[in-house]
C-alpha positions in Angstrom: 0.7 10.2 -9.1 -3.3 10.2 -8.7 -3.2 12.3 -11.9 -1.7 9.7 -13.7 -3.7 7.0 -12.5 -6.5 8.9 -13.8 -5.3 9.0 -16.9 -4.7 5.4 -17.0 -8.5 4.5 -15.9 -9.5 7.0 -18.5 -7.7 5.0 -21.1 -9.2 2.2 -19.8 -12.8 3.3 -20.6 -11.7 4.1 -23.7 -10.5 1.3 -24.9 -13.4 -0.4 -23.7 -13.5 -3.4 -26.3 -10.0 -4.8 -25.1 -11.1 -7.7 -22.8 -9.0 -6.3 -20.5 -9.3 -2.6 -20.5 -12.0 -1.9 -17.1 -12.8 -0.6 -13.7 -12.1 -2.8 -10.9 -14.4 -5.8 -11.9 -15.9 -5.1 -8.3 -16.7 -1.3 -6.8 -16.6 -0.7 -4.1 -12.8 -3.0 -4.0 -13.8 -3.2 -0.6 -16.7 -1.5 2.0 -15.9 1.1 4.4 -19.3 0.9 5.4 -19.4 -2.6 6.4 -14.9 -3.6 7.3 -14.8 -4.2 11.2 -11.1 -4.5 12.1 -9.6 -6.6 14.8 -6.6 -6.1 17.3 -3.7 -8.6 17.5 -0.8 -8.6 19.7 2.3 -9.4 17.7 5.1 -8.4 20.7 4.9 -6.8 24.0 3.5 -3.3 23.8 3.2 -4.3 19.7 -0.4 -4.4 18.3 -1.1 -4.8 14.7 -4.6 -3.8 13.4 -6.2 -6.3 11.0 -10.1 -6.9 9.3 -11.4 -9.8 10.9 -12.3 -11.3 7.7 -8.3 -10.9 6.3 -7.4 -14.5 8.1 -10.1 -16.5 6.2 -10.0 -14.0 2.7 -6.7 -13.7 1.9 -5.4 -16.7 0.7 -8.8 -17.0 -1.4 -7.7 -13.8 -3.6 -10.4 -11.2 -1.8 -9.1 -7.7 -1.6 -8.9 -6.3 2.1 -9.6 -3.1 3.7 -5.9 -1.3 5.0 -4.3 -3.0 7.9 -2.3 -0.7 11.1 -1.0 -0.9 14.6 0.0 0.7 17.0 3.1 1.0 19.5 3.0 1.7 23.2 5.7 3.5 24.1 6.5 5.3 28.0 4.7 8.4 27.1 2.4 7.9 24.6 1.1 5.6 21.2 2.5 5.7 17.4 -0.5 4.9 15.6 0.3 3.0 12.0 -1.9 4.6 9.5 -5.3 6.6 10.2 -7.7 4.7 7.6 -10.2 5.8 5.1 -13.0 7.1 6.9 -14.4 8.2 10.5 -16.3 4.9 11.1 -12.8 2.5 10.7 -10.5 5.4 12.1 -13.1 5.3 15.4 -12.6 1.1 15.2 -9.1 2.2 15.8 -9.1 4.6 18.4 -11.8 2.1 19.9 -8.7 -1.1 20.2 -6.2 1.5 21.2 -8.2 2.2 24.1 -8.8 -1.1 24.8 -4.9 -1.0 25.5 -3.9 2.1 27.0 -5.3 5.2 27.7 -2.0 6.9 26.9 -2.3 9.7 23.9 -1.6 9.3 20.2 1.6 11.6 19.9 2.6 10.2 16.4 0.6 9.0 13.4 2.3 7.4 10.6 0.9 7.6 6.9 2.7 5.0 4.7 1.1 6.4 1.4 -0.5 9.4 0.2 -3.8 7.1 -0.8 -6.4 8.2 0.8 -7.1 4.8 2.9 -4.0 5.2 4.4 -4.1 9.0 5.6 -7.6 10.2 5.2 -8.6 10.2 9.0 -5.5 12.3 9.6 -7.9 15.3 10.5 -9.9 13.4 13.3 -6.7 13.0 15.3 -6.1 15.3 18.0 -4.0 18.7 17.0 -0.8 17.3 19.5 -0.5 14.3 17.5 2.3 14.7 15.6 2.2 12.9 11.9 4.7 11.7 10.1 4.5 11.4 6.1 6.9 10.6 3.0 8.0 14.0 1.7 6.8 13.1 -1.8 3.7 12.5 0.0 2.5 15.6 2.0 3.5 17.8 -1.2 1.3 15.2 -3.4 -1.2 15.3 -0.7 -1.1 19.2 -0.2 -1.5 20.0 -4.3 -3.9 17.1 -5.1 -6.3 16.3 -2.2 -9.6 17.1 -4.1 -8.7 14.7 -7.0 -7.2 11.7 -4.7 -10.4 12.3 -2.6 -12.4 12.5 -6.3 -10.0 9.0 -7.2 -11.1 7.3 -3.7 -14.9 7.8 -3.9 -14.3 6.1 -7.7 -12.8 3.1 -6.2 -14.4 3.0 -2.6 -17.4 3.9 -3.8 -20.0 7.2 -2.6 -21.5 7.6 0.8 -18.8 5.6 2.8 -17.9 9.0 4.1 -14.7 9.7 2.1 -16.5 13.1 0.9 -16.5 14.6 4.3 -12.4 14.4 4.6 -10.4 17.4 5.3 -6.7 17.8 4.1 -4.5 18.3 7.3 -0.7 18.0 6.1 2.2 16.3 7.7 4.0 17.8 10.8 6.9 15.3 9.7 8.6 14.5 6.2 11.1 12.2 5.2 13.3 12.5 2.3 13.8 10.1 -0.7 16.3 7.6 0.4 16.2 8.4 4.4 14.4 6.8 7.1 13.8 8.7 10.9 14.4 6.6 13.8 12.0 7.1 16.7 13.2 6.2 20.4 9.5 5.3 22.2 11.3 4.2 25.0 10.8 1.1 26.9 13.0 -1.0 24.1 11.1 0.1 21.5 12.9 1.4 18.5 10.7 2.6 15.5 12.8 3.0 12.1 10.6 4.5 9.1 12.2 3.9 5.7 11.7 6.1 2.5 12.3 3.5 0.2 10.6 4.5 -2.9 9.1 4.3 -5.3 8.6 0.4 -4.2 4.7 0.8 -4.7 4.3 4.7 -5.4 6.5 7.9 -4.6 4.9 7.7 -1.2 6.1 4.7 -0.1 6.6 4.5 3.5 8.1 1.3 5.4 7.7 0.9 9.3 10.6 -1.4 11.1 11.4 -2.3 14.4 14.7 -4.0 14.4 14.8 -5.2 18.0 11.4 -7.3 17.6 12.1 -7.9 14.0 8.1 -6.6 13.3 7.8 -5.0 9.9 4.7 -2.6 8.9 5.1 -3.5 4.6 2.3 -0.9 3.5 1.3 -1.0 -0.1 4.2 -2.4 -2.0 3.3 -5.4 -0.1 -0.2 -5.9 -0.4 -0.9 -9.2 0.7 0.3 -12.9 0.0 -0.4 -15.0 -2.7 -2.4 -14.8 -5.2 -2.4 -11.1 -4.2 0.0 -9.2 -7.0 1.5 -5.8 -6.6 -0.4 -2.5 -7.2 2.2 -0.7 -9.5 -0.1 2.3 -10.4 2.6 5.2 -10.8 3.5 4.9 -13.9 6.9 3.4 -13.2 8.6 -0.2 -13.0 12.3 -0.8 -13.3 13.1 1.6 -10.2 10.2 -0.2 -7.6 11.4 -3.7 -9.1 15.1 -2.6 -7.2 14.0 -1.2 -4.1 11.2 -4.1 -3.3 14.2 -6.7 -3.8 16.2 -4.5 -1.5 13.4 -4.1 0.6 12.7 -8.0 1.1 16.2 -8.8 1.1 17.2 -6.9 4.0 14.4 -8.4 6.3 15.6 -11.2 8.7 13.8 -14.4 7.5 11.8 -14.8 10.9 10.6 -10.7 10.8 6.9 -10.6 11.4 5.2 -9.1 8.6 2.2 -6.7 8.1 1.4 -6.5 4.8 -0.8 -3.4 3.3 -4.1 -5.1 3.0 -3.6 -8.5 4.1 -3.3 -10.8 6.9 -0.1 -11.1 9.4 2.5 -13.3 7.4 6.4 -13.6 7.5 9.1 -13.1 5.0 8.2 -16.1 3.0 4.4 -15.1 3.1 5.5 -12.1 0.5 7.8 -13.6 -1.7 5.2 -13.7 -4.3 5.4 -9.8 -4.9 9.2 -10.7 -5.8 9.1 -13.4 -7.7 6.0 -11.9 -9.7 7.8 -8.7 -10.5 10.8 -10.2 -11.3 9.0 -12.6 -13.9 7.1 -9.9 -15.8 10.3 -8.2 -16.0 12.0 -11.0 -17.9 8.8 -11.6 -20.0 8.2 -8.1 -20.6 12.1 -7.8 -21.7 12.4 -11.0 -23.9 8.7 -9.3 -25.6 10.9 -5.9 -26.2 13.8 -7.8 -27.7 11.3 -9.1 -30.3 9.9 -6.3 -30.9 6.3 -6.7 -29.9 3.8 -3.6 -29.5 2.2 -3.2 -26.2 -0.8 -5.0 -27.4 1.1 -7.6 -28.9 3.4 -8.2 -25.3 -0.4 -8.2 -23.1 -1.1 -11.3 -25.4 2.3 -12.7 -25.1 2.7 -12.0 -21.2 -0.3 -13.7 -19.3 2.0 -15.1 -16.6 -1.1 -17.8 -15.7 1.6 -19.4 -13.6 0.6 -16.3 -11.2 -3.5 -15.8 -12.1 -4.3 -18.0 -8.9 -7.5 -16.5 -8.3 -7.0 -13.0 -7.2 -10.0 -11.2 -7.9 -8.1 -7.8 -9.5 -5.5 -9.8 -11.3 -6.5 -8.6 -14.7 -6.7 -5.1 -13.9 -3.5 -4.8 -12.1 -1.8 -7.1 -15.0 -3.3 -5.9 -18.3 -4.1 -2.0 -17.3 -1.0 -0.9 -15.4 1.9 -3.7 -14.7 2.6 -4.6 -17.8 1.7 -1.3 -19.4 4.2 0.4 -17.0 7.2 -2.1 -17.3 7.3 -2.2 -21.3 7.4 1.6 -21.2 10.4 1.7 -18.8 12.0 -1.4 -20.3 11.3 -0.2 -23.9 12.3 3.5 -23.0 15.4 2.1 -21.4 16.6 0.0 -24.4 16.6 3.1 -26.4 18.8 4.8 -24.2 
C-alpha cells in the first residue's frame, strides 16, 4: 500500500504543472509536536480520546491529529490505537491513568499508518496487540518506507524517526472480526472489513453500548472527504455502505481524525463516494481520459472548505475510481 502511495506522490511531483497535481497544500497535515488530546466519557467504563481542538476545527475543514479510547474492563484496559509519537502516546497513557490504574492488556491498531500504530513499541511487553492481518505483514515488510512516508507527511523532528517496528501478537483475517469479552458488560467486536479505507482497515464495535471506533475510512464529518489512497475504489465503495448501513442510527461514533458524531454525522463519506462513482461512470461511458474526467468531475457540491479536498480529489479519488471503473467495463 505505502509503496503505492509513493508512487502516486511521485507522479504528483511530476506532473507539477497540473493545478492539481501537489503535496498536501500544508506539511506537516497536522503537528505532533504541538496536538494535546483530551479524554471524554462516552459510556460507563467507555472513554474516547479526542484533540481538544477537534470540537471547534472540524466542521471548519481543519485536518485532526488521530483520535482513540480506551475500555475498562475487570482485569485490565483495551487501549484504541497507540498514536504517532512518544509525546501523544504519553498524553494517552497520561488520561488512562487518570481512570484506572489497571494495565493495558490489549492495544488495537486500526491501520498500518503509522499514526495509528507507531507507539506500539512503548507499550509494555504483556500488552497484547491486536492488528488487521494485511496489516502486521504490510507493517513487518515495509516499516522503513511507511516511517520514510510519515516523516513526508508529519513532517521531521516530531519524533517519528525514533520508532521501532514491534509486530502484532493478534491478526485478523479478511472478512472476520474477534470478539473480546472484557467483562463487566463490555463486549468488544473488531471487524476486518476491508479494504473500506486501505487493506488495513480495522473497525472497533461495541454492540451493547452501540459505541463505534470508525478509524480511517471515516475520517471526520463534513466537509472532511475520504482518504482512498490504496489504489482501489469499487471494493471500499461496498464495504463503507455495508459498514454504515449496519450501524444503529443512535451508535455513537468515533471517527479517525475527527470529533465525536453519530451515524448522521458520517453520511457525507457515503454520499460523496457514491457521487464520484456515478460521475466517474457516466465520464467512462463517454469516453473521457483521466484528464479529461478531473475536468468534468469537480463535485463543488462537496468542496465545502476542507483544506485537502484537492489533493484527496484530483491525485488519488478520482484517479483510483476511473481506473477500477474503466478496468471493470472492459471486463
Amino acid at each position: 500500500m505505502i509503496k503505492i502511495i509513493l508512487k502516486l506522490i511521485a507522479a504528483s511531483l511530476l506532473l507539477s504543472s497540473s493545478a492539481y497535481a501537489q503535496m498536501p497544500p500544508t506539511i506537516p497535515i497536522w503537528d505532533a509536536n504541538t496536538v494535546t488530546l483530551g479524554l471524554h466519557k462516552v459510556a460507563k467504563d467507555i472513554y474516547a480520546i479526542i484533540p481538544t481542538t477537534a470540537e471547534a476545527e472540524t466542521s471548519k475543514g481543519i485536518p485532526q491529529a488521530t483520535t482513540g479510547g480506551f475500555i475498562v474492563g475487570e482485569k485490565g484496559v483495551m487501549l484504541i490505537e497507540v498514536m504517532l509519537t512518544k509525546r501523544l502516546y504519553d498524553q494517552e497513557i497520561k488520561l488512562i491513568r487518570s481512570v484506572t490504574d489497571k494495565p493495558i492488556i490489549y492495544a488495537v491498531n486500526t491501520s498500518d499508518h503509522g499514526d495509528h500504530c507507531f507507539g506500539n513499541y512503548l507499550l509494555p511487553s504483556s500488552t497484547m496487540i491486536i492488528q488487521n492481518e494485511f496489516a502486521k505483514e504490510n507493517l513487518s515488510k515495509n516499516y522503513e518506507g511507511i516511517k520514510t512516508f510519515m516523516v513526508g507527511l508529519f513532517g521531521k523532528g516530531r519524533g517519528i524517526e525514533n520508532t521501532v517496528f514491534r509486530p502484532a501478537d493478534i491478526v485478523i483475517p479478511k472478512n472476520s472480526n474477534l470478539k473480546v469479552d472484557m467483562g463487566g458488560g463490555k463486549i468488544v467486536e473488531m471487524l476486518n472489513i476491508s479494504p473500506a479505507q486501505s487493506e488495513a482497515d480495522l473497525f472497533v464495535w461495541m454492540p451493547d453500548q452501540k459505541v463505534f471506533w470508525a478509524a480511517n475510512p471515516f475520517i471526520a464529518e463534513s466537509p472532511a472527504i475520504p482518504w482512498l489512497f490504496d489504489g482501489v475504489f469499487l471494493e471500499p465503495v461496498v464495504n463503507l455502505k455495508k459498514v454504515y448501513d449496519f450501524l444503529p442510527d443512535d451508535a455513537i461514533v468515533i471517527p479517525g481524525h475527527g470529533r465525536i458524531t453519530n451515524k448522521a454525522g458520517i453520511k457525507n463519506t457515503i454520499d460523496y463516494v457514491e457521487e464520484l462513482k456515478k460521475e466517474v461512470e457516466a465520464a467512462v461511458n463517454k469516453g473521457l481520459s483521466l484528464e479529461q474526467t478531473k475536468t468534468a468531475v469537480t463535485m463543488k457540491s462537496f468542496d465545502k472548505g476542507y483544506m485537502l479536498f484537492n489533493w484527496l480529489h484530483y491525485n488519488f479519488n478520482l484517479p483510483n475510481a476511473y481506473k477500477d471503473i474503466s478496468t471493470s467495463q472492459k471486463k
